[in-house]
C-alpha positions in Angstrom: -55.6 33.7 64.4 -52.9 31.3 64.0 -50.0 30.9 66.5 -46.7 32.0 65.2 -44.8 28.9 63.4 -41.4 30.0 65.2 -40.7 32.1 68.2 -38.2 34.7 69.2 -37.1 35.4 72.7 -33.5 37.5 73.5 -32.1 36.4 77.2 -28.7 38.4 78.0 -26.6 37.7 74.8 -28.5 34.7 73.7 -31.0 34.6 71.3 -33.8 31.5 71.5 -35.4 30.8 68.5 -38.2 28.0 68.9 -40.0 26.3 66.0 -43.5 26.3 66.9 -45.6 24.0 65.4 -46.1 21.3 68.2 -49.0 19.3 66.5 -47.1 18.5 63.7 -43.6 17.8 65.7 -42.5 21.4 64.7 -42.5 19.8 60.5 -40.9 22.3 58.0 -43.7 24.5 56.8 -43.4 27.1 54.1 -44.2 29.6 57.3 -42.1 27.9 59.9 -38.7 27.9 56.9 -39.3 32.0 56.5 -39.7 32.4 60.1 -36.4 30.7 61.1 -34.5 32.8 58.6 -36.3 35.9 59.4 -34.9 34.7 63.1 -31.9 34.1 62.2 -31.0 37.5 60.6 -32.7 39.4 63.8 -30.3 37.5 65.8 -27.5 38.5 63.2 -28.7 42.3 63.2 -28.9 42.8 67.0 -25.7 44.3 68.5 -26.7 42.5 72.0 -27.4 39.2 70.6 -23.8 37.0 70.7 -25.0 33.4 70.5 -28.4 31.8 68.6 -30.1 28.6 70.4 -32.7 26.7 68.1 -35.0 24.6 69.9 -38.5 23.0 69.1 -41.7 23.6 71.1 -43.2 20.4 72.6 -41.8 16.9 72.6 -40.8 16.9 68.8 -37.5 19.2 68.0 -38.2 18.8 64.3 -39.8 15.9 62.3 -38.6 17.2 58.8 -40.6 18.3 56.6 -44.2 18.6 56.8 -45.6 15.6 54.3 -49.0 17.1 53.7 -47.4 20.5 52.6 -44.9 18.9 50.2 -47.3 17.0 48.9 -49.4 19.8 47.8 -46.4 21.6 45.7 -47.4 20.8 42.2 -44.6 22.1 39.9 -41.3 20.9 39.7 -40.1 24.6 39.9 -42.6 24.9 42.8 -40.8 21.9 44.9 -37.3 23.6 44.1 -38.2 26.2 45.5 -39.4 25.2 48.9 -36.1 23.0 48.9 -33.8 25.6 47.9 -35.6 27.9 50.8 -35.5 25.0 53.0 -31.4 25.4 52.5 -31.2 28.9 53.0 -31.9 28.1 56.5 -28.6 25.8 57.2 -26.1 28.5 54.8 -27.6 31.4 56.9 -26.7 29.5 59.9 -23.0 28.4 58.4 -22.4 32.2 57.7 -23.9 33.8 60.3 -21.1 35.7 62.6 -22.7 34.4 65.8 -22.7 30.9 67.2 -25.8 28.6 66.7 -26.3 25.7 69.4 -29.1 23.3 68.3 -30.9 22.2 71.5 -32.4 19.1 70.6 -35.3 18.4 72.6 -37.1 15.4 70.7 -36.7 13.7 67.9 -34.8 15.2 65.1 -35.7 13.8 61.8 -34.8 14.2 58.3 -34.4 17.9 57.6 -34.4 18.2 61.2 -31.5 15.7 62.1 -29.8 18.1 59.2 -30.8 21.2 60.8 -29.4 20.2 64.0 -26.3 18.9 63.0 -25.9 22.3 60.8 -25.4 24.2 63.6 -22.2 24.7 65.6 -22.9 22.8 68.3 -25.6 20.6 69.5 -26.7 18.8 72.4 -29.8 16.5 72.7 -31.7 14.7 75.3 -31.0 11.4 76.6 -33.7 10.1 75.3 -33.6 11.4 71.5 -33.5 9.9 68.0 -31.6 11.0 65.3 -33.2 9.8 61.7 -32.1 9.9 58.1 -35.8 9.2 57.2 -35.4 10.3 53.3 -35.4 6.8 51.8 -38.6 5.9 53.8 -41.0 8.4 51.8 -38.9 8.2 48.9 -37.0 11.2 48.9 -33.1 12.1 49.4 -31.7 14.1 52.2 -32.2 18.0 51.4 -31.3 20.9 54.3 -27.6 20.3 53.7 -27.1 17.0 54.5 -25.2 15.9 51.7 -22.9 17.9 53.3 -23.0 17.9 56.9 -23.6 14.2 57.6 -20.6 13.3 55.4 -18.4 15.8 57.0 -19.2 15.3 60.6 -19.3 10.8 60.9 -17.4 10.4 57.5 -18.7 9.0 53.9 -19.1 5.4 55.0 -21.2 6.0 57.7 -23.0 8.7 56.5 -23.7 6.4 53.6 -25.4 4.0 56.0 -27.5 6.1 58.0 -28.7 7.7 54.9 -29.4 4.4 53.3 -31.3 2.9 56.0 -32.7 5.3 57.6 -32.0 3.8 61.1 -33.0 5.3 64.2 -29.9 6.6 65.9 -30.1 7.3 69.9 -28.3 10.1 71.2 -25.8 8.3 73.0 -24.5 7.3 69.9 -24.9 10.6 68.3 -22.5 11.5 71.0 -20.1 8.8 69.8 -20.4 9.6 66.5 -19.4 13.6 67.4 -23.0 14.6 65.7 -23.8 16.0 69.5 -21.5 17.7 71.7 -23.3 16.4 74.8 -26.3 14.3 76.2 -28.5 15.7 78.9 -31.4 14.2 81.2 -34.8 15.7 79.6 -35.2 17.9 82.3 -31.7 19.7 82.2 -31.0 20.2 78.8 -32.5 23.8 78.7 -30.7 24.9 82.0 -27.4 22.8 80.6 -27.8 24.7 77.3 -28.3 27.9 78.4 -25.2 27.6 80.6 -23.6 27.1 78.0 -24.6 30.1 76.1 -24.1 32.2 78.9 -20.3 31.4 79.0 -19.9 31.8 75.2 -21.7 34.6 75.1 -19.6 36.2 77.6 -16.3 35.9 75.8 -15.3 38.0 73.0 -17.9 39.0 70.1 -15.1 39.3 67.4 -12.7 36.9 68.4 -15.6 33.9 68.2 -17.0 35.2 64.8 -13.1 35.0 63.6 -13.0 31.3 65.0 -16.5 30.2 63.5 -15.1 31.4 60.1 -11.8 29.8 60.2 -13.3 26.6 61.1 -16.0 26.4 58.6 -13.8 27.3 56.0 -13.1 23.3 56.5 -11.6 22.8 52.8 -8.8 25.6 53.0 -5.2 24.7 52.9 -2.3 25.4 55.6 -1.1 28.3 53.3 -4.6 30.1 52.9 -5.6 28.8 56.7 -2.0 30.8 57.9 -2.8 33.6 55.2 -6.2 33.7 57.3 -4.8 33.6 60.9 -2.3 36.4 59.8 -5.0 38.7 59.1 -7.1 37.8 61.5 -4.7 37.9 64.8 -3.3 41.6 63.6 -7.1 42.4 63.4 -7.8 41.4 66.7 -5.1 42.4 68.2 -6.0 46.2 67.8 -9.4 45.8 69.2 -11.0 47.0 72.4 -11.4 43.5 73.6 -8.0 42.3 73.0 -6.6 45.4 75.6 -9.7 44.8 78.0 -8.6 40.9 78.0 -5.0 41.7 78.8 -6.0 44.2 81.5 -8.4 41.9 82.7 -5.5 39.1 82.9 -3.4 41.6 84.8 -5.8 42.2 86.9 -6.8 38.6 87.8 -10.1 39.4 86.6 -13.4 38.3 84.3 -13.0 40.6 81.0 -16.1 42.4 79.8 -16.3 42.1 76.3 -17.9 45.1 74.4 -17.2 43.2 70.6 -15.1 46.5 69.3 
């Protein structure tokens, strides 16, 4: 029997979801692209669950996709759909109302460089590689990296990494603002999960506000105020919001219940 192409594993409010498929540096299977969205929407279903981590098993956080398997798709309508399921993975994590941190624990290659920067924060090890490797096998970037890439280091340089497929280290991910941080091998998990821990600590409702306001990238000041207005008078009658006052008052941590 075949080991499970991703894993699921819930620790406090943090969900870990790890693609599984080592031997083939964790490569975007037909398997391993259901089981991340199947993942995903646990994660978005489970009341305790307030932040997603993705991380790859083994040295590898994801190589992309998986050659042989892509290969073997005969039909133009076949390949479409692999790709367009291979994109429901980055929009699921775009709308989902929770937080998703990529932990980046190996290389992060093309699908997987576009996973990674997909989610809403990432942070790699020190000794990482971030590549744009469509070009080399003849392909262009797919897993929303049209959209990401450009977005994140601007059209220019997006242009070039997607041209030349150049390895880029994480300490210049970091300067490019693709990662967040840059961790020794051997602290990124215990850095990452710290992390979680403190987000997923604050308040369910007010984050999931946040995240949507901040995707919603391309909206102008009047729809952006037109947003805050409804969000703020939301919040504002919510559990939380009086449990965060009181807790102010009372010079003490809050205890969010996300109502």
């Amino acid at each position: 029997m075949s080991e499970e192409a991703t894993l699921y594993e819930v620790q406090g409010h943090t969900a870990l979801i790890t693609l599984n498929r080592p031997k083939s540096l964790n490569s975007m299977s037909l398997d391993l692209v259901e089981g991340v969205i199947e993942k995903l929407n646990a994660a978005e279903n489970d009341e305790n669950v307030r932040i997603v981590v993705i991380t790859g098993a083994g040295r590898a956080f994801c190589a992309g996709g998986d050659l042989g398997a892509l290969d073997g798709l005969k039909t133009t309508d076949e390949r479409r759909r692999f790709i367009v399921k291979v994109g429901t993975i980055v929009k699921r994590i775009h709308d989902l109302t929770k937080p998703v941190i990529a932990m980046v624990n190996g290389v992060a290659a093309g699908a997987g460089f576009n996973l990674a920067i997909a989610c809403d924060l990432c942070y790699a090890a020190d000794n990482v590689k971030f590549i744009q490797s469509f070009v080399n096998v003849g392909l262009s970037p797919d897993c929303g990296g049209f959209y990401f890439l450009a977005k994140t280091v601007g059209l220019a340089k997006a242009k070039e990494l997607m041209f030349t497929a150049r390895p880029v280290s994480a300490q210049e991910a970091e300067k490019l603002n693709l990662v967040n941080a840059v961790y020794a091998p051997e602290e990124l998990r215990d850095k990452v999960l710290e992390i979680a821990d403190k987000i997923g600590a604050t308040a369910p409702l007010a984050i999931s506000m946040t995240k949507k306001a901040v995707n919603d990238y391309s909206a102008s000041l009047d729809e952006t105020l037109t947003f805050e207005s409804l969000a703020s008078s939301s919040l504002l009658g919510t559990e939380d919001f009086r449990e965060g006052v009181k807790a102010f008052s009372e010079k003490r941590a809050p205890k969010f219940i996300g109502k």
